[in-house]
C-alpha positions as CSV (number, residue, x, y, z in Angstrom):
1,X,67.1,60.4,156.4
2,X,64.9,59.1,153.5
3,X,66.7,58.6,150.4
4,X,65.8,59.6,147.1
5,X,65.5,57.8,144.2
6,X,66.6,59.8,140.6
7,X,64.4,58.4,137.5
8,X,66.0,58.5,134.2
9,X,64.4,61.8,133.3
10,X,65.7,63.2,136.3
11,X,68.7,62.2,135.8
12,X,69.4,63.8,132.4
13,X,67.6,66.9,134.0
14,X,70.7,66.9,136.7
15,X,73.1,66.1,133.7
16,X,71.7,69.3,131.7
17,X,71.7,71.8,134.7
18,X,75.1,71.0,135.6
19,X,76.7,71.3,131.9
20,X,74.6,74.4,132.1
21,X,76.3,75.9,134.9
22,X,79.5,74.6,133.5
23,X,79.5,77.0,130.5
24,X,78.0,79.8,132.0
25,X,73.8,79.6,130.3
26,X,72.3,77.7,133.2
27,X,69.4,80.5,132.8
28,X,69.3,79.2,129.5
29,X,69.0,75.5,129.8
30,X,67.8,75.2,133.4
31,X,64.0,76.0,133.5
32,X,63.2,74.5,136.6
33,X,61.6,77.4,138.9
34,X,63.5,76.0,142.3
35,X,67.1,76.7,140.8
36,X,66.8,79.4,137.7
37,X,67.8,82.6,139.8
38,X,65.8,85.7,140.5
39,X,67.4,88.2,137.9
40,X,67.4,91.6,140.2
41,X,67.7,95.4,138.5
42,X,71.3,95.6,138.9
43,X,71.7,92.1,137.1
44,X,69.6,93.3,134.0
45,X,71.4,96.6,134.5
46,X,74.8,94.7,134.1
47,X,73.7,93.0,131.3
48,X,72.3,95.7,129.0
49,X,75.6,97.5,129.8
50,X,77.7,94.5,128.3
51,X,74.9,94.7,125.2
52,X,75.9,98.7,124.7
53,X,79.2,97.4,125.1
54,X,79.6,95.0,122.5
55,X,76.9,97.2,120.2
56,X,79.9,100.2,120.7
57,X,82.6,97.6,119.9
58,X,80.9,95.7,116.6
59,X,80.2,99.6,115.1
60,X,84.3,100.7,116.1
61,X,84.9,97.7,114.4
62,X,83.1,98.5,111.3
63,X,84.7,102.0,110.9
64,X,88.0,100.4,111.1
65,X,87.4,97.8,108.5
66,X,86.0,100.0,105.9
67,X,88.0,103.4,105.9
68,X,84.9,104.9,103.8
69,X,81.8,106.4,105.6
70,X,78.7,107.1,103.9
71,X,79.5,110.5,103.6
72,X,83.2,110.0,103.0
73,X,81.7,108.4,99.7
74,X,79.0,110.7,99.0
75,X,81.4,113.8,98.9
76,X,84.2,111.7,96.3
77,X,80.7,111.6,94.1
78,X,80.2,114.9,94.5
79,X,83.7,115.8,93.9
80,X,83.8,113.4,90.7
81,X,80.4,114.9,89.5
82,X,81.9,118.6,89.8
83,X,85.4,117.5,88.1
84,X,83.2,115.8,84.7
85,X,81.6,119.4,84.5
86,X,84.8,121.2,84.7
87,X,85.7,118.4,81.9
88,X,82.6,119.4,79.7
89,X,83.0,123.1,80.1
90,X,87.1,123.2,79.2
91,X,87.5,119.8,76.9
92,X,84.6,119.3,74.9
93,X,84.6,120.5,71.0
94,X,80.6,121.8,72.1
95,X,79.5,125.4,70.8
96,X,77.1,125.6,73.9
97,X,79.9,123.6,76.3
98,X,79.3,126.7,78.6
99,X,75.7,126.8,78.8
100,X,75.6,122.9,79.0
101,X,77.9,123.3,82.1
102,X,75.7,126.4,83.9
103,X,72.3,123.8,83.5
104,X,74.1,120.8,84.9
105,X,75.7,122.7,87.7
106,X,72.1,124.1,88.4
107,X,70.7,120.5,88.6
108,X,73.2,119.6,91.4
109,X,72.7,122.0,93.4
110,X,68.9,121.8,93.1
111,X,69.0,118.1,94.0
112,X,71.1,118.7,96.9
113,X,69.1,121.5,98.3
114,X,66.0,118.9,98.1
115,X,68.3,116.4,99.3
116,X,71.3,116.5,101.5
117,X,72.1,112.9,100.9
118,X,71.4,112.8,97.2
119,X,74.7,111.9,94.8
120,X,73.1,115.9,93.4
121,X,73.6,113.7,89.6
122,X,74.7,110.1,89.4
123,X,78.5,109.4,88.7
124,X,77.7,107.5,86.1
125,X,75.3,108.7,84.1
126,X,77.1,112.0,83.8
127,X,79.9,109.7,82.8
128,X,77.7,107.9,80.0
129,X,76.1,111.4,78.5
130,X,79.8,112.8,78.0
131,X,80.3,109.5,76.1
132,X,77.5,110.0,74.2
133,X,78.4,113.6,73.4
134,X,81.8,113.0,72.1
135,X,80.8,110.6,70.0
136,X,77.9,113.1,68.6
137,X,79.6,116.3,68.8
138,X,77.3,117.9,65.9
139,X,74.0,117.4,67.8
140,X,72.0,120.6,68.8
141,X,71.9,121.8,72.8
142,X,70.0,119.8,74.5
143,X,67.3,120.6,77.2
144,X,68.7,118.8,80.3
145,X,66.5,117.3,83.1
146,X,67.0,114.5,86.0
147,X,65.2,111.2,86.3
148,X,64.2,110.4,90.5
149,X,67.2,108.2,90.5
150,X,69.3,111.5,89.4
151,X,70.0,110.2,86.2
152,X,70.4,112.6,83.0
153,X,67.6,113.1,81.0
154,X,68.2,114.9,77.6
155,X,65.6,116.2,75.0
156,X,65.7,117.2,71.6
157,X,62.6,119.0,70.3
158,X,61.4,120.5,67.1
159,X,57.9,121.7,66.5
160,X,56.0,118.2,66.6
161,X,58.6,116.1,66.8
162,X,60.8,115.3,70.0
163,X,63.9,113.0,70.4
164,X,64.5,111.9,74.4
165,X,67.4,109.9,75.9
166,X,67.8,108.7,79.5
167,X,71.3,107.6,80.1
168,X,71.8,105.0,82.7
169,X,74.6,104.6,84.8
170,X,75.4,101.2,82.8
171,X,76.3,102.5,79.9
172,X,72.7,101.6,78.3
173,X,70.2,104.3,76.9
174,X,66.3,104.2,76.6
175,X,65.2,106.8,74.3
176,X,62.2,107.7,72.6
177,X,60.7,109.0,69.7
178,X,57.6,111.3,68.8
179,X,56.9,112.0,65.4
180,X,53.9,113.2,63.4
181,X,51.9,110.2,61.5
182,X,51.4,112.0,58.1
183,X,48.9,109.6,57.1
184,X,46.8,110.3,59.9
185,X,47.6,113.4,61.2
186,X,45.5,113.3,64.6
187,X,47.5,110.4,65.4
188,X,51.5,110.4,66.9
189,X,54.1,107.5,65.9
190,X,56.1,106.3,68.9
191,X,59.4,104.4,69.1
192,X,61.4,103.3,72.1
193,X,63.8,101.2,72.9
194,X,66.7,100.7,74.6
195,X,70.4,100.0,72.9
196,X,74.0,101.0,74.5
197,X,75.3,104.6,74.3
198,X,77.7,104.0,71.5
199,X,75.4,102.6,68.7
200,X,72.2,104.6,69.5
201,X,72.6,107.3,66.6
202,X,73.6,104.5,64.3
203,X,70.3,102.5,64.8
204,X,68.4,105.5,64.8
205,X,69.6,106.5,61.1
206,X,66.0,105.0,59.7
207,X,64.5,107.4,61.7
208,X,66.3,110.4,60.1
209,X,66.5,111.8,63.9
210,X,69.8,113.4,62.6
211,X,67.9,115.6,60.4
212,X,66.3,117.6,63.0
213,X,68.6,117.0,66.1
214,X,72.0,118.1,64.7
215,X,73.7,121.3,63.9
């Protein structure tokens, strides 16, 4: 029987394979075409099963961790953005609370007819325009529009001039101004910025925007 001599190489090759083996990867580690098995149909058919197993198990797993779905949070924004236009149409000291109401009730269900899966109008921005409206309870109705992102969008316009506010869900506003240049009358003055909800009509008071925009 001849007798066979391992070289170094060969020898960590054996050491490799075996550990292999040991811990279950050998088709892993062991590349060598004489002792990696065939892997048959019912052997890959075994192992995707475990994969849709353990895919199944890591999404249960999921649910259970975080009671709140998608849609489970989807319909409490919903729910919150109806409940803040019950609030405007019953609680705020608004001549036009009503009509205000019918517009922003129309948006929603606009959005969601487009969109399924839209918030209809953001949480929060709602939140920050009723800010801004109880702080400012002398302005004039507003026209009321939404941004892409759902966001309010309110504008205040008389003949050439035109006051507009986009209320982010922050708390922050960017507004802009339009206003006849009387010095040159083909040309319009623009301002913009942005500021936080609560100080907007204050830093605006240069302007004179209250002189056209309130009641």
């Amino acid at each position: 029987m001849r007798s066979v001599t391992l070289k170094k190489s060969d020898e960590r090759f054996e050491v490799t394979r075996r550990s292999g083996i040991a811990y279950g990867s050998s088709f892993l580690t062991d590349s060598s075409p004489g002792v990696q098995p065939n892997p048959s149909a019912e052997n890959c058919e075994n192992i995707m099963q475990l994969w849709d197993l353990f895919d199944r198990s890591i999404h249960c797993w999921y649910k259970k961790k975080d009671p709140f779905t998608q849609s489970d949070l989807l319909e409490n924004e919903e729910e919150e953005v109806q409940r803040l236009i019950s609030q405007i149409r019953i609680s705020l000291s608004l001549r036009y609370r009503e009509k205000l109401a019918n517009r922003l009730v129309t948006l929603f269900k606009d959005a969601k007819e487009e969109d399924t899966d839209s918030p209809g109008i953001a949480v929060n921005s709602l939140r920050n325009f009723i800010k801004f409206l109880q702080l400012n309870s002398n302005l004039k109705c507003p026209s009321i529009s939404l941004s892409p992102e759902y966001n309010i969008y309110a504008s205040w316009k008389d003949e050439c001039k035109a006051f507009s506010v986009h209320f982010l869900p922050n708390g922050d506003v960017r507004f802009v101004i339009l206003k006849p240049n009387y010095r040159h009358p083909e040309r319009q003055i623009r301002i913009s910025g942005t500021t936080t909800t609560d100080i907007l009509m204050e830093m605006l008071l240069p302007y004179r925007v209250n002189d056209w925009i309130s009641e």
